[in-house]
N, C-alpha and C positions, 0 to 999 in steps of 0.2 A: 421489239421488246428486249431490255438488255436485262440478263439476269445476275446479278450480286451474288459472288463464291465468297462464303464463309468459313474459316479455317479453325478447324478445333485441335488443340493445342495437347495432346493426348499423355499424360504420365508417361517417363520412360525409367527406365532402371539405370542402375548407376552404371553397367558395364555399358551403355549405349548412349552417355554422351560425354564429352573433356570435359567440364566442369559447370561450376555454376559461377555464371559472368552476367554482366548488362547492370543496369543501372535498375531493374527491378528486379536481382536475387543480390544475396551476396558473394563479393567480387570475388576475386582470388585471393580467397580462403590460407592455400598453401603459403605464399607469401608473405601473407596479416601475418599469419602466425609463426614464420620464420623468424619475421622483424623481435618477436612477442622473447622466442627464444634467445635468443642473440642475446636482446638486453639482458635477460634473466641469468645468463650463464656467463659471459660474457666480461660483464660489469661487476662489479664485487657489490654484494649484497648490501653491505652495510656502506656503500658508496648513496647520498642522497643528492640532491640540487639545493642549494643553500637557500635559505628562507620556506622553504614548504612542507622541512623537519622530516619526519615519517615518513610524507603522503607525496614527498621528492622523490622514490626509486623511479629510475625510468621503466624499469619493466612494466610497477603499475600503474603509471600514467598512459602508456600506450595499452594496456590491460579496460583501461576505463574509454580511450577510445574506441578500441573493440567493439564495447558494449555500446556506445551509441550508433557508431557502423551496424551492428548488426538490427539496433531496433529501429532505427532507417529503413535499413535494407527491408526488414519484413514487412514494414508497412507501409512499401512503394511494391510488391510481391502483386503479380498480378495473373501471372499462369504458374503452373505448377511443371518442374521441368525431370523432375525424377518421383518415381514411384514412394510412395509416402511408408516408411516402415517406424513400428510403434519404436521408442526409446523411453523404457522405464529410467534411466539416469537419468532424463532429465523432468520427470516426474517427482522423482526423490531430492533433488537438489531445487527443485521450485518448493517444495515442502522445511530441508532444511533453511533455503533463504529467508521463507517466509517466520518460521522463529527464530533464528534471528532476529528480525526485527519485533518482533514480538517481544522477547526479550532485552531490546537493547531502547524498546518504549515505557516497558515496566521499570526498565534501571533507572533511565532520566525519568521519570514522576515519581518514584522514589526519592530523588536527590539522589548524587552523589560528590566525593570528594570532588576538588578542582581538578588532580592530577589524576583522574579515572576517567574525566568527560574525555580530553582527546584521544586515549590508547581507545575507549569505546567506538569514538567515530572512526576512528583508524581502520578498527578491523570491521568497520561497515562496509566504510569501502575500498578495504581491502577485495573483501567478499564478491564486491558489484565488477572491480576489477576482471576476477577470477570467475565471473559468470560472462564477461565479455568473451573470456577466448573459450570458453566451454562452449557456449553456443555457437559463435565463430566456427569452430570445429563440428558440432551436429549438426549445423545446418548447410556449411558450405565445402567440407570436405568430405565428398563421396565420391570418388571413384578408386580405385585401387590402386592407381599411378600415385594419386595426391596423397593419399594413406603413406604407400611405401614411401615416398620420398618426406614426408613429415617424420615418419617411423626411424629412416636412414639418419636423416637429421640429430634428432634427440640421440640418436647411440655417436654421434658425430661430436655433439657437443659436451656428453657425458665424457668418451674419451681423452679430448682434449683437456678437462676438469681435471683427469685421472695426470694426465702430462704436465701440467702445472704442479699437481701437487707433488708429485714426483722430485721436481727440478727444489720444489720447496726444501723437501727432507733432503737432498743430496745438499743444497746450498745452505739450508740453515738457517733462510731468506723467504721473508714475505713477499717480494718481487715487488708488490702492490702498491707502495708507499706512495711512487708517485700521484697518484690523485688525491691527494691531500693539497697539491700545487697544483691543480687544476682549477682555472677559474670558473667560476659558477658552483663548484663540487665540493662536499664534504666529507671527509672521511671519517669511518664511524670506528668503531672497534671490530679487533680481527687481528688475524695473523696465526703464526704458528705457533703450537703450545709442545711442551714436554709432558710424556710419562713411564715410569717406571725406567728412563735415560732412553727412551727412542722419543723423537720428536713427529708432532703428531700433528699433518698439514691441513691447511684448509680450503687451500686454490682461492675460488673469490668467495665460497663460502662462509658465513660469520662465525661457524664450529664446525670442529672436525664431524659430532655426529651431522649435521646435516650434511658435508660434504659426502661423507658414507653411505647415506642413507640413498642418495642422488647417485652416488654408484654403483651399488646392490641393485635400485633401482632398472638402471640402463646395461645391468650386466644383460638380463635375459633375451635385451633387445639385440647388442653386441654378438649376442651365438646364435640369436635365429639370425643377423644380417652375415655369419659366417657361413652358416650351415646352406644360404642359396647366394652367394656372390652378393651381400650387398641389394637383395630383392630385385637387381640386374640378371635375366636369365641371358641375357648375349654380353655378360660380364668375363672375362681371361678365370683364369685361378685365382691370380693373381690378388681378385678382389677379394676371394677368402681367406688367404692369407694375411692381408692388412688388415683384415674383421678380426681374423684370431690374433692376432699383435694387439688389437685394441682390447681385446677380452681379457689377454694375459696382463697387460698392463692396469686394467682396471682390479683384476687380481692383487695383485703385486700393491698397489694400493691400501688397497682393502686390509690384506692381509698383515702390514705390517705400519698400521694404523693404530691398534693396541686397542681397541675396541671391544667390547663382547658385542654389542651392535654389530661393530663390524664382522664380527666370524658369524654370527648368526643370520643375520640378512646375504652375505657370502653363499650361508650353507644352504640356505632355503631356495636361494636363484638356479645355484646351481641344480639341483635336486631337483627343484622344478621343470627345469628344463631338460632333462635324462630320455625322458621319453618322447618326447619331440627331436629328439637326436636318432637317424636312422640306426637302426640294430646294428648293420655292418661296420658303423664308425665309433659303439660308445664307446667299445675297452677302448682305442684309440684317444681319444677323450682324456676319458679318465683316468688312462696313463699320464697320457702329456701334464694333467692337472695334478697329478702326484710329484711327478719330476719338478714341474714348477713349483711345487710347497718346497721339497728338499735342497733346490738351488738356493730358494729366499733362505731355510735354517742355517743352510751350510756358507752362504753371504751375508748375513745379517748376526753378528755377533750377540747372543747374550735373546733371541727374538725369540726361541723356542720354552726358554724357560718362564719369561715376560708373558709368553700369550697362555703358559700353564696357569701360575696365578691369576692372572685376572678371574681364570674359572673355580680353582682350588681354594682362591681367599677371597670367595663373592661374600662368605658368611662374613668378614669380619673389615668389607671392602664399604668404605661411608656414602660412596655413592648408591652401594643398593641398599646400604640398611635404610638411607634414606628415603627411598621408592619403597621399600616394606613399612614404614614409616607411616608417609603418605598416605597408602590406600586406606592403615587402618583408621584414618581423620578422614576420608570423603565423606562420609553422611556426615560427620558434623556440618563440613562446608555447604552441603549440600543441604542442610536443613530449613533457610530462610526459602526455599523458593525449589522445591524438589522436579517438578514438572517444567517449567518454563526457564530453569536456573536464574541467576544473580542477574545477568547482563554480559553480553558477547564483549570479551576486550574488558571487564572490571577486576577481573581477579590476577591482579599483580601481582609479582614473586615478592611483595614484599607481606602479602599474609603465609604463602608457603610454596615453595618450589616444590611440585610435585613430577616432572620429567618424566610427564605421560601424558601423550594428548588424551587420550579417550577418558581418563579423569578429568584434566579441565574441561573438555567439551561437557562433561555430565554436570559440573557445577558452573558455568556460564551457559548453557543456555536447559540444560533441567533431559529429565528420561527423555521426552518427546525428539527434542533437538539430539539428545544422542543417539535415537533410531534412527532418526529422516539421516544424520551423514553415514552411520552404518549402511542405512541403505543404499547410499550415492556408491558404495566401494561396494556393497553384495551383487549391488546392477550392473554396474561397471564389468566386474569379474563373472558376471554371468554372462551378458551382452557377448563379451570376449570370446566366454566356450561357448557362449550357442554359435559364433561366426565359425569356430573352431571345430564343431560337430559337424554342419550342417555345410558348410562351403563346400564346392568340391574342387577350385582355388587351393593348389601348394602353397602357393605363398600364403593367400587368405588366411590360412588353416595356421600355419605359424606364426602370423603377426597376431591372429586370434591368443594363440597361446603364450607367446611370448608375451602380451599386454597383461593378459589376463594374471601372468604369470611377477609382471612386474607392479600391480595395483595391490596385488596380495602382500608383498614383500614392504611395502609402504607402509600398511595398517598394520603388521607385527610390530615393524620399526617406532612407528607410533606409539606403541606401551613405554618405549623407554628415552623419549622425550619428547615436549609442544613441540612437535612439528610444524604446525599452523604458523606459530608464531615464528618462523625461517622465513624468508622469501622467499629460496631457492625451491626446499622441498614444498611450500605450499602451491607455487606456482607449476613448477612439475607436477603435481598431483593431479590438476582437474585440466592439465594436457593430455597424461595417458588417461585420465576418465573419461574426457574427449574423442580421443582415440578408438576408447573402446567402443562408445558410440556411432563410430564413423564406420568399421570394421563390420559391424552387427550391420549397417546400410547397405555397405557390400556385397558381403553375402546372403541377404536379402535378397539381392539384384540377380546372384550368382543361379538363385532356383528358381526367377521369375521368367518369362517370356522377353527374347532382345527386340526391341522395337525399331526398325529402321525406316528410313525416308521410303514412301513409295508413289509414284506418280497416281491420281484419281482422275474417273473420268470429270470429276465434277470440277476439282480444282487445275485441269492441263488449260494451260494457256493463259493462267492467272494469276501466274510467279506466287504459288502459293503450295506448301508440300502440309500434308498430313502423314499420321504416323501410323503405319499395320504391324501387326505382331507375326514376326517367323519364330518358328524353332529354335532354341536354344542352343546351343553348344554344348557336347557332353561334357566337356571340362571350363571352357571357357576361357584357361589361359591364353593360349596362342592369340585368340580374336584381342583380348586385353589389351596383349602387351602387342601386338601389330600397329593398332587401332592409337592406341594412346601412347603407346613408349613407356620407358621407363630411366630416360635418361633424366641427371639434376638439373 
């Protein structure tokens, strides 16, 4: 009598296995979304593919293939290979999708103009793009290798943004022009602008504030990758010192970008991040960051007095009277349709520039749609500090804070212009809400039980392993980064 060994396939936690791979999870996650980045950052925003208008960025086309990879993926899903932890993000973002649509269903049975139907479809599926690499990211980036080296990335690419626009201000020079001579490609509008006689860059960004807003962004990331080598614990110094090169430089950016955006979003990252800074190194810090304002004044002819007005003359400056402006006409706009709003992508700058997302969001898709995405960014930024509380993960604990710390800085930035409507910042946005998602899995995994391979009597001699639960590890790092590495 031969007796049939049946092998049960037991949850395990993110620190007990490399990734989610095979042809029923999804593949490598890290990768998808490198590719995802690259184009976003990369390629100049306002660069499309001739004939597909819009809906030609390459970031969102491979953005939209995401999203069919992933719902693939989940329904060829046939065991379960990591322990399952809840994600309110993507609770809240199945909420705001779904008005969305709800509202951009109400728009068209409404009627609308001719030149409103395609910016509506646009930012549909813009939307479906940006739910590809969101999920992408919750479902197939959990371990803390794949974390940190996505985490490493973004402050990589942000950098580089910051070195571009750099070489812009010093030369004068869009750099970018060549793709306008690139076959297949067209180039949109962009380049560098002047204000108040500093010139104010945009790298591949289609406006300076989005480019700023993408660097405030990836500052917090830039000094937590300083403050542990780059999330490399067998990394030289060395690696800290190119992290604080890239902080300063994103600095130096920022700073003499002539933005109130920019010093705001600057000051909030920074600050943010003070206390995630060991005790022993702030004044350290916060010197170095002083000396670096005084070098820029004492190099930048005429910068100190420039970044005074912006603040001294906001009363009598047209772009804020404007946003004062603005908000007091939102309930008019907001009148035809208060709950569900007008329709996602109908309200054009040509009824009124309001250079605030959280005002358009409230009058394209109504109150409801403005809470479900508030809450995509309160989740986010929570997920972040609960990984941040609760991990007992150095690193875990900082990438907790640092996301947390750069999702927040996002949604300020948002009062003082659509962001949504950037490529850049819209598609960096529901990365790091990805992220934060992925980080909250982690440290999940960090207080769970580690599950390892152990021979059974039932299954020895039937090329068959099941999984028993040992003890945990008081901290967890060392087994981590043994086990998985941490190199790119």
């Amino acid at each position: 009598m031969t007796v049939t060994s049946v092998s049960r396939q037991i949850p395990r936690p993110a620190a007990g296995h490399t990734a989610l791979k095979g042809v029923n999870r999804v593949g490598d996650a890290t990768s998808l979304v490198t590719v995802y980045l690259v184009l976003l950052l990369a390629i100049p925003s306002n660069v499309t593919i001739t004939g597909l208008g819009s809906l030609g960025r390459p970031a969102l086309l491979w953005g939209l293939a995401l999203f069919v990879f992933w719902a693939v993926s989940r329904l060829q899903w046939r065991t379960v290979d990591v322990e399952r932890v809840s994600q309110p993000v993507r609770f809240a973002f199945v909420v705001y999708f779904v008005m969305v649509l709800v509202s951009f269903a109400a728009a068209m049975l409404r009627g609308q103009p001719a030149d409103q139907i395609s910016p509506a479809i646009t930012w549909v599926v813009g939307l479906i793009s940006s739910a590809g690499v969101l999920l992408v990211i919750l479902d197939g980036v959990q371990t803390m290798r794949d974390v940190s080296r996505l985490v490493r990335r973004v402050g990589i690419g942000v950098a580089l943004l910051a070195a571009l626009a750099l070489v812009q201000v010093v030369t004068q020079q869009y750099l970018l022009d060549f793709w306008g001579s690139v076959p297949g490609f067209t180039l949109g509008f962009g380049g560098v602008a002047e204000r108040n006689g500093q010139i104010r860059a945009s790298a591949t960004a289609t406006h300076p504030l989005e480019l700023v807003t993408t660097l405030n962004a990836g500052l917090s990331i830039c000094i937590a990758a300083a403050l542990t080598r780059g999330f490399r614990p067998g990394a030289s110094r060395a690696a800290s010192f190119w992290w604080w090169a890239a902080t300063a430089l994103i600095a130096v950016v920022a700073l003499t970008g002539l933005s109130r955006s920019a010093m705001i979003g600057f000051t909030v990252a920074v600050v943010a991040m003070i206390p995630a800074i060991p005790a022993r190194y702030r004044v350290q810090v916060v010197a170095g960051g002083a000396v670096l304002v005084g070098v820029l004044i004492a190099a930048v002819p005429g910068l100190a007095g420039a970044t005074a007005r912006l603040f001294t003359g906001a009363s009598e400056d047209g772009s804020t009277l404007s946003r004062t402006d603005a908000l007091a006409r939102l309930t008019e706009f907001m009148s035809p349709s208060p709950l569900i709003g007008v329709g996602s992508g109908t309200f054009l700058p040509r009824y009124y520039i309001f250079d605030n997302q959280w005002a358009i969001t409230t009058i394209e898709v109504g109150v409801i749609g403005l809470a479900a995405f508030a809450a995509i960014l309160v989740t986010a930024m929570w997920s972040a500090w609960d990984a941040r509380q609760r991990s007992t993960w150095p690193d875990a604990r900082l990438v907790g804070h640092a996301l947390a710390a750069s999702v927040l800085n996002v949604a300020l930035l948002f009062a003082f212009f659509d962001g949504l409507a950037f490529p850049i910042t819209a598609g960096l946005l529901f990365v790091l809400v990805g992220l934060c998602g992925a980080i909250r899995t982690v440290a999940a995994a960090n207080r769970s039980p580690v599950w390892e391979p152990r021979p059974s009597a039932f299954s020895a001699g039937a090329g068959v392993r099941v999984y028993e639960p040992v003890a945990a590890e008081p901290t967890g790092t060392s087994r981590l980064h043994h086990r998985e590495g941490s190199a790119d």
